[in-house]
Structure formats: C-alpha cells, structure tokens
Short mmCIF file of the C-alpha atoms (twelve columns), coordinates in Angstrom:
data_MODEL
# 
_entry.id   MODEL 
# 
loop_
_atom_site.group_PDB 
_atom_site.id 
_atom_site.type_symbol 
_atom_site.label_atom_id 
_atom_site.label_alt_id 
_atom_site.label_comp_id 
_atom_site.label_asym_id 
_atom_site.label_seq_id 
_atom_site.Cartn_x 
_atom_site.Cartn_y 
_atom_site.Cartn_z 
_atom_site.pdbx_PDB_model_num 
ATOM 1   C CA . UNK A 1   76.128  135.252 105.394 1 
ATOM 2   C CA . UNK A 2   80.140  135.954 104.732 1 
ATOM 3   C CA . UNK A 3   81.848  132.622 104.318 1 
ATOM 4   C CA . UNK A 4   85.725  132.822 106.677 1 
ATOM 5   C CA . UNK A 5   88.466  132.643 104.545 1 
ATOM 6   C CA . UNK A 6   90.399  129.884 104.840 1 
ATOM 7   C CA . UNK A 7   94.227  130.434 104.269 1 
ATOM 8   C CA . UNK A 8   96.057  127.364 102.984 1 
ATOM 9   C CA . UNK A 9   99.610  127.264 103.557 1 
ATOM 10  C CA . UNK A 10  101.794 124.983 101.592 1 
ATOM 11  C CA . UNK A 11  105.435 124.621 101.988 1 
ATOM 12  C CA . UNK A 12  106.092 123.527 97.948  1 
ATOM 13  C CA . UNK A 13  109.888 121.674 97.210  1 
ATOM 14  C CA . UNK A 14  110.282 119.518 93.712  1 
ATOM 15  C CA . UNK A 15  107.102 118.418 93.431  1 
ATOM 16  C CA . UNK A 16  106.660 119.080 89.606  1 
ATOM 17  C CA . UNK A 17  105.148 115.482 89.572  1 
ATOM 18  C CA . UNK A 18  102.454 115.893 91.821  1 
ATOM 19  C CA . UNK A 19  101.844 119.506 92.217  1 
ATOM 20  C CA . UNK A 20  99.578  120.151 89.227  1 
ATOM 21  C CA . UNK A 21  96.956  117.544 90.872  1 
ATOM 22  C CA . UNK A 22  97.276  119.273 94.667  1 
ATOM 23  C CA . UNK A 23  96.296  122.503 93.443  1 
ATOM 24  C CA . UNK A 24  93.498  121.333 90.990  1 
ATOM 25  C CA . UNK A 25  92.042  119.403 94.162  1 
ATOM 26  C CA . UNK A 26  92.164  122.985 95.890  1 
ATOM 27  C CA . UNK A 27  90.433  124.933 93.060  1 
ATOM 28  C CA . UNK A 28  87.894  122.179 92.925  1 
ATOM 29  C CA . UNK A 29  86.631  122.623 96.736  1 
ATOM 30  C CA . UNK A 30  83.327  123.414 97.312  1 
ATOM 31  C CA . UNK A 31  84.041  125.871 99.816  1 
ATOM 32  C CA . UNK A 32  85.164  128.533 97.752  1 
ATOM 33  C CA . UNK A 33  86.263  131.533 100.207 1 
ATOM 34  C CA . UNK A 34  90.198  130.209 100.255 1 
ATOM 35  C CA . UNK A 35  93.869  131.534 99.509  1 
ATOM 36  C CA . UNK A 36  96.753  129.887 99.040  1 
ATOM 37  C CA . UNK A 37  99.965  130.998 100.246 1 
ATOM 38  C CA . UNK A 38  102.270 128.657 98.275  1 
ATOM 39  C CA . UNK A 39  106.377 128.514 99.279  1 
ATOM 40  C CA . UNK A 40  108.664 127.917 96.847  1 
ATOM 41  C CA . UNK A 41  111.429 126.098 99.147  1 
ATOM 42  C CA . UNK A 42  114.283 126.814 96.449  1 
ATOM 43  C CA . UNK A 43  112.543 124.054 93.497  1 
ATOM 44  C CA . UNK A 44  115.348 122.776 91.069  1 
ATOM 45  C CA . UNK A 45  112.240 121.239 88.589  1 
ATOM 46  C CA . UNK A 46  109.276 122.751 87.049  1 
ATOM 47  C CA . UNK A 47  107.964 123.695 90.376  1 
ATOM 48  C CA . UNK A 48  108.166 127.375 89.591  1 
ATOM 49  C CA . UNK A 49  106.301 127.192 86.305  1 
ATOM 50  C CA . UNK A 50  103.486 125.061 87.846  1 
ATOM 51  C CA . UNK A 51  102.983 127.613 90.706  1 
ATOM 52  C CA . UNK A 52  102.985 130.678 88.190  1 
ATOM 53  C CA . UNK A 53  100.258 128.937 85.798  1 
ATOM 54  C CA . UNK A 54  98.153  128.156 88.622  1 
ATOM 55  C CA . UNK A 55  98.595  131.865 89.813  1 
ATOM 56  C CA . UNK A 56  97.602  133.010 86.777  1 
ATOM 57  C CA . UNK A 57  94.464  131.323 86.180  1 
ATOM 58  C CA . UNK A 58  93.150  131.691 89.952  1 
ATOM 59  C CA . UNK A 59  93.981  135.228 92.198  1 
ATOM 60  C CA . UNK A 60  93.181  133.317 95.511  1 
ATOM 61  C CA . UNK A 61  96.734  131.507 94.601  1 
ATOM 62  C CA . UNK A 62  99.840  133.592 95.829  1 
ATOM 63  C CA . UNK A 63  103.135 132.438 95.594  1 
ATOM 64  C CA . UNK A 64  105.964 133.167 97.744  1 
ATOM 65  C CA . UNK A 65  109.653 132.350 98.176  1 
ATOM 66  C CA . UNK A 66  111.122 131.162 101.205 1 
ATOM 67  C CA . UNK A 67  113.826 133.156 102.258 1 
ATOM 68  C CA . UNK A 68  115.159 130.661 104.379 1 
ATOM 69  C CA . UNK A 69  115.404 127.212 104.016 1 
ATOM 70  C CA . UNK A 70  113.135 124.075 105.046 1 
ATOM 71  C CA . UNK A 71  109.327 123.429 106.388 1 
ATOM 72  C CA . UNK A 72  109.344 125.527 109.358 1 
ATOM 73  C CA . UNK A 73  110.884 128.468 107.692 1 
ATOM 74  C CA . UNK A 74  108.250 128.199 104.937 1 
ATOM 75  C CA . UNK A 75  105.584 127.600 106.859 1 
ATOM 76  C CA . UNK A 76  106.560 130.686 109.000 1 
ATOM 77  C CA . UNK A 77  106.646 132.904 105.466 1 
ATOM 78  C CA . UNK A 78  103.253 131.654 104.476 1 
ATOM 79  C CA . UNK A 79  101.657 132.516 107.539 1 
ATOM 80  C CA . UNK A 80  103.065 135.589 108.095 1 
ATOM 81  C CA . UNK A 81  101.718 136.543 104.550 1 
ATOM 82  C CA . UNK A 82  98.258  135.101 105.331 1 
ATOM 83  C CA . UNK A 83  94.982  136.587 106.187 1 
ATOM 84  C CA . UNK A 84  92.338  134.261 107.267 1 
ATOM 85  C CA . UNK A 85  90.052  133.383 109.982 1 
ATOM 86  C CA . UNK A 86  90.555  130.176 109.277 1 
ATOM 87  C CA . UNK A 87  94.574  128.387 109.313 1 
ATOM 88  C CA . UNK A 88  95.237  125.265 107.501 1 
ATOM 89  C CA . UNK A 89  98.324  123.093 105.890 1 
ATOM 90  C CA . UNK A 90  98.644  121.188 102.722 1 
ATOM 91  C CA . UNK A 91  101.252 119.139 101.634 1 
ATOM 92  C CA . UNK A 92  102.085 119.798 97.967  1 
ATOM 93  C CA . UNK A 93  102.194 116.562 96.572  1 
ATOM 94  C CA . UNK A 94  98.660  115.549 97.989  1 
ATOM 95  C CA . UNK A 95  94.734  115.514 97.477  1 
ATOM 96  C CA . UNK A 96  92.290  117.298 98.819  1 
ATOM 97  C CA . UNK A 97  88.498  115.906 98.499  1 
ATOM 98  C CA . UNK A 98  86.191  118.195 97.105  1 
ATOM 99  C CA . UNK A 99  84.076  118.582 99.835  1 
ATOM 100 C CA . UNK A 100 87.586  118.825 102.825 1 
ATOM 101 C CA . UNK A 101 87.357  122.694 103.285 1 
ATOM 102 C CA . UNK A 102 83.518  122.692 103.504 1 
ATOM 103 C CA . UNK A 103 83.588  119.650 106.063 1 
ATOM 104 C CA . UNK A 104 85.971  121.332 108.154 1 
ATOM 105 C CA . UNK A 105 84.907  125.054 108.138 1 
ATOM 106 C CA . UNK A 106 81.537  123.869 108.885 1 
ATOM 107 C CA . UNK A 107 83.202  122.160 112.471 1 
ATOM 108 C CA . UNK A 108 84.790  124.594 113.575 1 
ATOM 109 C CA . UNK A 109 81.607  127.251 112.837 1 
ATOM 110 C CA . UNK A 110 79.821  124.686 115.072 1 
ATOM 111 C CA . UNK A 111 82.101  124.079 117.836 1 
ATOM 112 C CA . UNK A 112 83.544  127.611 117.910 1 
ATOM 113 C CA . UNK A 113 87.162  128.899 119.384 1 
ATOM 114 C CA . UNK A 114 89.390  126.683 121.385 1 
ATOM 115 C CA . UNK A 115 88.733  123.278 118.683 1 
ATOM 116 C CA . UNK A 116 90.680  121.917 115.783 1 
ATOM 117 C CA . UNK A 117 88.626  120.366 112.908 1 
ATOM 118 C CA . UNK A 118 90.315  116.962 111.724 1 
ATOM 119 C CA . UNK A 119 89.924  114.738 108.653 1 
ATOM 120 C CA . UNK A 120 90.719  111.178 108.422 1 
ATOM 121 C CA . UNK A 121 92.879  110.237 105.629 1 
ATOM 122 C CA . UNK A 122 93.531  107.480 103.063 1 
ATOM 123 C CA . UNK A 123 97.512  106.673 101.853 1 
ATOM 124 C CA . UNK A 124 98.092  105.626 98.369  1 
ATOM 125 C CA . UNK A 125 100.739 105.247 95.918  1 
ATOM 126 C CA . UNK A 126 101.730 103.549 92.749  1 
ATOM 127 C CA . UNK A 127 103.333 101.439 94.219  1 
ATOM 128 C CA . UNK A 128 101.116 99.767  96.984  1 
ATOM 129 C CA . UNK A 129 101.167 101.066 100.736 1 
ATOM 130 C CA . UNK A 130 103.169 99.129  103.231 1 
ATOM 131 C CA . UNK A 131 101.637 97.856  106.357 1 
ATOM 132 C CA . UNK A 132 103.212 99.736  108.811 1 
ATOM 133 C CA . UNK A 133 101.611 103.802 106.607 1 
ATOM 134 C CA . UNK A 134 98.280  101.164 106.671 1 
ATOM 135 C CA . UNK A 135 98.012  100.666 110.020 1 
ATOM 136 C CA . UNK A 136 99.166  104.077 111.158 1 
ATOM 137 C CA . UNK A 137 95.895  105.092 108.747 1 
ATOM 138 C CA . UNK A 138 93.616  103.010 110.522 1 
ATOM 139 C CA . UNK A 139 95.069  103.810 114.093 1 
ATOM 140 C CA . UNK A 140 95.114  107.600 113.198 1 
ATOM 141 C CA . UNK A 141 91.809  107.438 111.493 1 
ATOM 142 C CA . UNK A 142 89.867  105.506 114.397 1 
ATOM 143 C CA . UNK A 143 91.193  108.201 117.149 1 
ATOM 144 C CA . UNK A 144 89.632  110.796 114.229 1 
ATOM 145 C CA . UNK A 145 86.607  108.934 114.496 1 
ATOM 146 C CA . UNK A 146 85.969  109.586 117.992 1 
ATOM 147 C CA . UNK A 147 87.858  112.895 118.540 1 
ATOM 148 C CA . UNK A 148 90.202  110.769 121.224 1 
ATOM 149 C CA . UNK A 149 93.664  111.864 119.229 1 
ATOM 150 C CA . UNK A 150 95.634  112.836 121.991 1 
ATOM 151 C CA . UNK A 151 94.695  109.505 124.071 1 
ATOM 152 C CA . UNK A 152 97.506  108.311 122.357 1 
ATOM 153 C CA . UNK A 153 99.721  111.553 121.734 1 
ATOM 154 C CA . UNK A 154 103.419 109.529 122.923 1 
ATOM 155 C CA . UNK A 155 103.079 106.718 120.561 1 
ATOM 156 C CA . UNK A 156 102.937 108.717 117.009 1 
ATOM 157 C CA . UNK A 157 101.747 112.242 115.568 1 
ATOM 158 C CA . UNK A 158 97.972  112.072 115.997 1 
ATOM 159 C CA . UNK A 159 96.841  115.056 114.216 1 
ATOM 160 C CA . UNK A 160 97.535  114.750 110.473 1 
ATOM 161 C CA . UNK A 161 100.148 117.245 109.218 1 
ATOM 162 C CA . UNK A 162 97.688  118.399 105.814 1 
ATOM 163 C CA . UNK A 163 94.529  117.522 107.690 1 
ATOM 164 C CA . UNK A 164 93.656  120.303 110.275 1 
ATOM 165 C CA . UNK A 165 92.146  123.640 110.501 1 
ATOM 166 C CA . UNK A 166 92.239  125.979 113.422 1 
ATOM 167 C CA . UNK A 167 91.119  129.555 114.324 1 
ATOM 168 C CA . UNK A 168 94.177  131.853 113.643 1 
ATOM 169 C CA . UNK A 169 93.891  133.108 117.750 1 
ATOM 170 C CA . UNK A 170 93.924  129.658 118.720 1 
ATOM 171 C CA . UNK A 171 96.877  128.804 116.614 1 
ATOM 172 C CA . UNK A 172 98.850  132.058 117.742 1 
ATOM 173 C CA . UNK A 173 98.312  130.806 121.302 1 
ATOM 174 C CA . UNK A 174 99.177  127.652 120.592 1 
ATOM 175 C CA . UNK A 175 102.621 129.414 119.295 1 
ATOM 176 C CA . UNK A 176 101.943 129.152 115.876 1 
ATOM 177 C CA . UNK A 177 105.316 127.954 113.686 1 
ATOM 178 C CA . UNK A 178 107.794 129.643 115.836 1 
ATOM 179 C CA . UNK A 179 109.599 127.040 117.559 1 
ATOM 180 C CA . UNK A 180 112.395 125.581 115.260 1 
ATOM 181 C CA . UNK A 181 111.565 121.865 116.347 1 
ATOM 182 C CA . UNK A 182 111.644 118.537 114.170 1 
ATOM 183 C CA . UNK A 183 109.405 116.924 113.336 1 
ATOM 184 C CA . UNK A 184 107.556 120.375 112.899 1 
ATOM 185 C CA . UNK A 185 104.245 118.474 113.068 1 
ATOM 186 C CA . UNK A 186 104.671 116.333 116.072 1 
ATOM 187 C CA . UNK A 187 105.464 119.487 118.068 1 
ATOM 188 C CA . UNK A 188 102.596 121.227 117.101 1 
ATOM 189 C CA . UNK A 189 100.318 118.476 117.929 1 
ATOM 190 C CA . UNK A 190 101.711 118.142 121.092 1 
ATOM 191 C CA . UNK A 191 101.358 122.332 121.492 1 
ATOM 192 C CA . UNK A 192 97.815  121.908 120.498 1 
ATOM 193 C CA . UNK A 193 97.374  119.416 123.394 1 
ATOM 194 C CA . UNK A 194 99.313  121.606 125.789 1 
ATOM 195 C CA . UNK A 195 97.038  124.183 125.134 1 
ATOM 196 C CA . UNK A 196 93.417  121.873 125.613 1 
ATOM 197 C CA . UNK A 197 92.778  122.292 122.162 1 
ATOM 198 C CA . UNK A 198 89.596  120.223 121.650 1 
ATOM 199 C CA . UNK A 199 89.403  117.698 118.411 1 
ATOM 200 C CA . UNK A 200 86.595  117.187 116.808 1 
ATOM 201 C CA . UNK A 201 85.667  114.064 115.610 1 
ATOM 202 C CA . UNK A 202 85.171  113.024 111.703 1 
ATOM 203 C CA . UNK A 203 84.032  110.009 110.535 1 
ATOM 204 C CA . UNK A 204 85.124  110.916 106.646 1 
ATOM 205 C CA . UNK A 205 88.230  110.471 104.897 1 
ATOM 206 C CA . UNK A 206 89.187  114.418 103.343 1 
ATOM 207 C CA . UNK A 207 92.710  113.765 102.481 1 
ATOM 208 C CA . UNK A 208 94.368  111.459 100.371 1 
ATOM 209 C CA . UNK A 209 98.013  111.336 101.450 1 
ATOM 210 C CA . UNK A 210 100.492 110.287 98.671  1 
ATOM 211 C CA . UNK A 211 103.760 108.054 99.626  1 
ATOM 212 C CA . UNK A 212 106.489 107.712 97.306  1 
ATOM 213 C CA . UNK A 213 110.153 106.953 98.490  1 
ATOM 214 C CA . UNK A 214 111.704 110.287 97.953  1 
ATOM 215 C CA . UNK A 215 109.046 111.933 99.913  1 
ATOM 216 C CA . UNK A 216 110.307 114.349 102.457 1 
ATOM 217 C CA . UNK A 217 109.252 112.584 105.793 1 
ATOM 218 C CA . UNK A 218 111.519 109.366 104.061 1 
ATOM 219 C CA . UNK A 219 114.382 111.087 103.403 1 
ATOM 220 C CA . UNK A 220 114.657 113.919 105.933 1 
ATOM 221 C CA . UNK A 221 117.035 113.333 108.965 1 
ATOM 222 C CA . UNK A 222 114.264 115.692 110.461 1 
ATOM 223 C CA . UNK A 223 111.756 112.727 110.563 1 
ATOM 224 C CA . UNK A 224 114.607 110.153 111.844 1 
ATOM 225 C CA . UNK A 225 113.039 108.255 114.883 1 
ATOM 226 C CA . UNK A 226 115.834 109.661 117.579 1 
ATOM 227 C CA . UNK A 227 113.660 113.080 116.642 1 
ATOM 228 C CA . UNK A 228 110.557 111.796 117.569 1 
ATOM 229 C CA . UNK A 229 111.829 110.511 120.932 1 
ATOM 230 C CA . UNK A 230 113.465 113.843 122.027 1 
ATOM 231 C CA . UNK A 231 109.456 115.934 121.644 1 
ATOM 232 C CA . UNK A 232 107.983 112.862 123.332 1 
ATOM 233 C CA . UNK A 233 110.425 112.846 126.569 1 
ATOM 234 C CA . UNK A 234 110.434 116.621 126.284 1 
ATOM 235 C CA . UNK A 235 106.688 117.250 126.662 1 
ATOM 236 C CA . UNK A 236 106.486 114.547 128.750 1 
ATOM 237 C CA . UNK A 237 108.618 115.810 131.309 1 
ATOM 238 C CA . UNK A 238 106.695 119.377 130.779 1 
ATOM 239 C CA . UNK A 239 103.327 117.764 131.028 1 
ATOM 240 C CA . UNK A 240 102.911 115.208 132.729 1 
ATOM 241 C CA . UNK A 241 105.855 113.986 135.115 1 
ATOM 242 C CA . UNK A 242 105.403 114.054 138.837 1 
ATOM 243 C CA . UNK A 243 107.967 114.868 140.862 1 
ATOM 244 C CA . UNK A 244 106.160 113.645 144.046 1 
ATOM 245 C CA . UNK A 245 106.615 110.224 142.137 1 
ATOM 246 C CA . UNK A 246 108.859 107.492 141.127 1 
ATOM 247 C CA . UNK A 247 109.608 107.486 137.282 1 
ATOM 248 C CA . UNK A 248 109.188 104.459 135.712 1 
ATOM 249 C CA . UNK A 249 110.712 103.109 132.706 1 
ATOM 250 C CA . UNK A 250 109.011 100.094 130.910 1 
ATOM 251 C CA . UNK A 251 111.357 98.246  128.658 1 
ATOM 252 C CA . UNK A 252 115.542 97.468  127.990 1 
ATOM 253 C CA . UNK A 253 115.015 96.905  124.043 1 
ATOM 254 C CA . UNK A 254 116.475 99.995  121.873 1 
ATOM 255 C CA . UNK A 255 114.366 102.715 122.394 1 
ATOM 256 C CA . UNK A 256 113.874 101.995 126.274 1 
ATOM 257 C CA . UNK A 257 118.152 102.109 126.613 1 
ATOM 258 C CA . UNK A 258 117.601 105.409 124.123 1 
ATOM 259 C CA . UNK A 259 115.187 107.038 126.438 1 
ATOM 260 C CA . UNK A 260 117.276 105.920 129.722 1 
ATOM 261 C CA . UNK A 261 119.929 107.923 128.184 1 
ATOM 262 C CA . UNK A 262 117.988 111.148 127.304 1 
ATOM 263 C CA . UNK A 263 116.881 110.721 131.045 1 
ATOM 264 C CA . UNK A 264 120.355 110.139 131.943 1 
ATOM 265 C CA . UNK A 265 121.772 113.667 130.310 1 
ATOM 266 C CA . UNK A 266 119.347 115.393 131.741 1 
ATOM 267 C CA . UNK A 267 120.067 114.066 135.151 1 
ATOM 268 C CA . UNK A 268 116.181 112.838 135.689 1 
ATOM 269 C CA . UNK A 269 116.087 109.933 138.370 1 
ATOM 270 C CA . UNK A 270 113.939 106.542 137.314 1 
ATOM 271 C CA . UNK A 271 113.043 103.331 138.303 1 
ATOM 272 C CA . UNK A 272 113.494 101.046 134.907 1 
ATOM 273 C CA . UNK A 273 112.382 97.521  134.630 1 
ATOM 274 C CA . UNK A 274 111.609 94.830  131.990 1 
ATOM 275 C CA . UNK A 275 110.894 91.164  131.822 1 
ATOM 276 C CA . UNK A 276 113.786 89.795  130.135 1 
ATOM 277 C CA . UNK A 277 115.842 87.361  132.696 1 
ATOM 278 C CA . UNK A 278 119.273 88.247  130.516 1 
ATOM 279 C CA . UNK A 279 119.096 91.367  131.519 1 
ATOM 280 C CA . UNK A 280 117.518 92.340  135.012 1 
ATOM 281 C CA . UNK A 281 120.161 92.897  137.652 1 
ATOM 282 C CA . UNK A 282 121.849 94.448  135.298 1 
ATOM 283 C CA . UNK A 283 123.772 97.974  135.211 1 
ATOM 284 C CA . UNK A 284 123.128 100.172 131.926 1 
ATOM 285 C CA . UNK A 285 124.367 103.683 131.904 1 
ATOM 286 C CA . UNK A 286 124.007 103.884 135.978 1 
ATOM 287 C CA . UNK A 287 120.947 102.067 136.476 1 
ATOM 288 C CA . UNK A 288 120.107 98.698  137.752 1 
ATOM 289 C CA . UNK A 289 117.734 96.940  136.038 1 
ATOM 290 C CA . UNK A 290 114.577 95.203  137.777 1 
ATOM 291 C CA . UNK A 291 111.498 93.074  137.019 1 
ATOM 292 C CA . UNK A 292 108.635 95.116  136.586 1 
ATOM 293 C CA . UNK A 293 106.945 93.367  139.655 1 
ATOM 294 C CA . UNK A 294 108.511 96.172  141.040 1 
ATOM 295 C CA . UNK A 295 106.153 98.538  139.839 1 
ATOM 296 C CA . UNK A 296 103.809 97.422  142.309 1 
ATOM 297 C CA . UNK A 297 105.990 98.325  145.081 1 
ATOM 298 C CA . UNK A 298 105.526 102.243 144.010 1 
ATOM 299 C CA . UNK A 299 103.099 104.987 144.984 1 
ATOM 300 C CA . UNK A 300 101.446 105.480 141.763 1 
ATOM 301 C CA . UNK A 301 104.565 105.707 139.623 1 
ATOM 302 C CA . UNK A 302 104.439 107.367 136.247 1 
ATOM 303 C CA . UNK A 303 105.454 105.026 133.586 1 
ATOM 304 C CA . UNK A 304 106.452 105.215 130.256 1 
ATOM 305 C CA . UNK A 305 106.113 101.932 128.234 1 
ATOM 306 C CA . UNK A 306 108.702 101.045 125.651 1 
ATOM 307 C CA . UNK A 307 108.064 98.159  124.675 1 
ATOM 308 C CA . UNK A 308 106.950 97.926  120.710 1 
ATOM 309 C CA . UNK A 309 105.310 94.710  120.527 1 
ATOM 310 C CA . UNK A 310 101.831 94.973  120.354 1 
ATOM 311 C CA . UNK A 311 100.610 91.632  121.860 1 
ATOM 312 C CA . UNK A 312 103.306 92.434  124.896 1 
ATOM 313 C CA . UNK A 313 101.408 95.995  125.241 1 
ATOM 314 C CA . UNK A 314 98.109  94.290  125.792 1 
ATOM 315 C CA . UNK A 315 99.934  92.155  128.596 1 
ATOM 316 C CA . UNK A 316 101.724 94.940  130.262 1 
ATOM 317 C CA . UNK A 317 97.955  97.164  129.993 1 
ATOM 318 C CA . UNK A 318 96.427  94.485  131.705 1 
ATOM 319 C CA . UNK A 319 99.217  93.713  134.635 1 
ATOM 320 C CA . UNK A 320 99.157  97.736  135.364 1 
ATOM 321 C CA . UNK A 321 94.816  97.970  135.293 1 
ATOM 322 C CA . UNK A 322 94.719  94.699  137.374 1 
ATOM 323 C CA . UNK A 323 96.871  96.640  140.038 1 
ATOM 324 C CA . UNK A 324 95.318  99.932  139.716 1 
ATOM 325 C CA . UNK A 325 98.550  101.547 138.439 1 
ATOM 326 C CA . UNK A 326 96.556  103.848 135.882 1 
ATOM 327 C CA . UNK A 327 99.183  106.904 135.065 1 
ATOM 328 C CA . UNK A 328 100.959 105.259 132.139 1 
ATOM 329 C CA . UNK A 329 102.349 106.175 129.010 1 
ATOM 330 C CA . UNK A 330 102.951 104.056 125.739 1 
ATOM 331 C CA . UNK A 331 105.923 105.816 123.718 1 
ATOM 332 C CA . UNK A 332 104.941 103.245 121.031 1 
# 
C-alpha cells in the first residue's frame, strides 16, 4: 500500500545553530514518504550552506527563498510549492522524534478527512525552562491528551505551531496561510476550530520544542500579548457572541481595561464588573463599573473572564456553575 506524502514546511531564519539537528531529526523519521519545503527567510549566518548540504545528500529536501519577508509569507511560498496529501509545519530550530510523522500519519489514516493529528511536546533549553513555557507544556499537553484543545481556545494557542498535520482539503478550507494575521498560529488554530476541525488525542510527546532568548516568538512584536488579545476578541465576536444577550466583561486589571477598549472602538455594548471595592462605581472609558453579583441579574449573559489569577478563576468558575450561568469564556 502507497504511503501519503507528507509535505513539511519550514519557514528557516538564522538558525545556523540549531538547524543541522532539525533536519537530521527529519531524515531520521520512520515514516519515510516526506518532502521538505525549506524557506530561506533572507539568513545573514550559515543558514544557506546548511540547507544546500542537506539538499544535497537527501532529494526529498527542497529549498526555497522567500520572496517576501516573515512567517506567513514563507509559509505561503512553501505551500504553494508543496505536493502532499498530508500538510505539516516545523520550526527550524526544533526536534522531531523519530517515530512523529509515523504517529501522526497513522491518525489521520484512521480518523479520515475533517481531523487534525496532534503531538504533545516537551520544552528544553540549555539553559533550564521557566515555569510559565512549563506549565503552558503541561496545560497544552493534557488538552492533547484528551483531544479537548479548543475547550480552552481564548486562554492560549492550543494547537502546537510544529506539532500538527492536516489533510491539504481540510487545510485549504480552513483558509490555509492566506490571512496576514499575527500570531500566524493562533489564527489558524482558531480557523481550525471555526471550521469543526476534530483533534485527535495523543498521549505521546513527538516534538521537542527548543527555547532560547533570541527565539522568534521572544523577540517578535508579532507575538506581543496586545496581538493575542485582538484574534481572541475578534473570533470571539465572530463565534460566539450573542446579540440577543448582555455582554459581560469579567475583570478591571490590565487586560480587562485592554479588552473594554477594543470593545469600546468597535462600538460593542457590555456589562463589565469585578470585585475590587476601589474600583466599582467607577467610570473607565464610558462604562460604569459593577460587582459581578450583577451577573446574576442577566439572561444568560456571555462572559469573558479576565481575570489571570488562577486560584480567583476557580472562585469565579464556581460562583457562575452554582448559578447556572454556563456560557463563559476565560481569555486567560
């Protein structure tokens, strides 16, 4: 039986430190019916050299050069340039396990069209992980386990940017790379939950995700935290506001006053509470603050919780499931 080919696409930027080990993890995969469509984002190191030696030694590799400049415009070359069944991402300065493009092929072979095959992932780095990457790996990896990723789509990406693989229809429905939105990853996640994409659960790491402080997602204003409020509130209002119903925000701490202006520009009406005494009663940009008794007060308001502390979000979860006010939202 013909094996799909997999097409990998890496966007590839300055990574002569790391880039040698990436694509050694690649030619090392069990599952052996692959190409790589690697994008040489305008490299200033040994980048070039690294991709051409690689080429050399293994046909499956082709290298490309982005005409344009950044992820999505790489991302959009390597695809366009690709041929498989199968549609995958790999960052350039990570690890693939041996067994990743077997594990996931053999998913979505099993579950068919309409799916995404996932992998959990492990961080590491020379020089230790900090606890906020660990506990996004264990929170990311136990919605992996169990296939619920999108349970918790408005707190953080919850499909791993170099863990996924997709059928290329799916992924064309799903838009593909085409809208020009940072972080590139968050908004396809969300697009892939837009479109009922179903995610398969995995119980096994297959990607070993490398952190190092001039990695891109540090240093790009592209992954800056104001970017990853603007896709939440913007599929949120595509998605799932009601406009038979009050909306409800949850919080007066820096993102909630960051959200009630996005709301505010875009001249969306809400109800926004908190339980700080200094500042209920108050008016910030236009809006009166209340206690969030008031929630109870609404016909099953949609609510979007702002409120980072995690003890706090097991209070608030508790107050809203004890009144049977069930259509909430944690945005982190």
């Amino acid at each position: 039986m013909q094996k799909p080919l997999v097409s990998i696409l890496i966007p590839v930027k300055n990574t002569e430190n790391y880039l040698s080990e990436c694509l050694q993890s690649i030619c090392d995969q069990t599952y052996t019916s692959w190409q790589v469509l690697a994008v040489n984002d305008h490299s200033t190191d040994a980048t070039a050299d690294i991709l051409k030696r690689f080429s050399e030694k293994d046909q499956r590799i082709t290298i490309l050069e982005n005409k344009g400049s950044g992820i999505i415009e790489a991302l959009r070359t390597a695809y366009k340039k690709s041929s498989g069944t199968f549609i995958t991402r790999m960052d350039a300065d990570d690890i693939m396990t041996s067994d990743k493009l077997q594990v996931m092929t053999d998913a979505l072979l099993t579950h068919g069209e309409q799916h995404i095959a996932l992998g959990q992932v492990c961080y590491f780095s020379k020089d230790g992980i900090s606890n906020g990457y660990q506990r996004y790996e264990e929170w990311l990896n136990q919605l992996t386990a169990s296939g619920s990723n999108y349970s918790e789509i408005y707190k953080e990406c919850v499909i791993p940017s170099p863990c996924w693989m997709i059928h290329r229809r799916d992924l064309d429905d799903c838009g593909a790379f085409e809208p020009n939105r940072y972080p590139e990853d968050y908004d396809l996640a969300f697009r892939f939950y837009q479109n009922q994409i179903q995610c398969i659960p995995c119980d096994t790491i297959l990607h070993h995700w490398r952190d190092y402080q001039t990695r891109t997602s540090r240093t790009s204003e592209h992954y800056a935290a104001n970017y990853f409020l603007d896709i939440k509130l913007l599929y949120f209002l595509k998605l799932e506001h009601r406009h038979d119903t009050a909306l409800v925000v949850w919080g007066a701490g820096s993102k909630g006053k960051k959200l009630a202006q996005l709301l505010h520009d875009q001249k969306v009406d809400f109800v926004w509470v908190c339980d700080n005494t200094n500042k209920i009663g108050k008016n910030i940009y236009g809006t009166i603050l209340s206690h969030f008794n008031r929630v109870i007060d609404l016909a099953n308001p949609n609510i979007i919780i702002t409120v980072a502390n995690q003890k706090e979000q097991i209070k608030i979860r508790n107050y809203l499931q004890l009144n049977t006010l069930n259509n909430y939202f944690f945005f982190c």
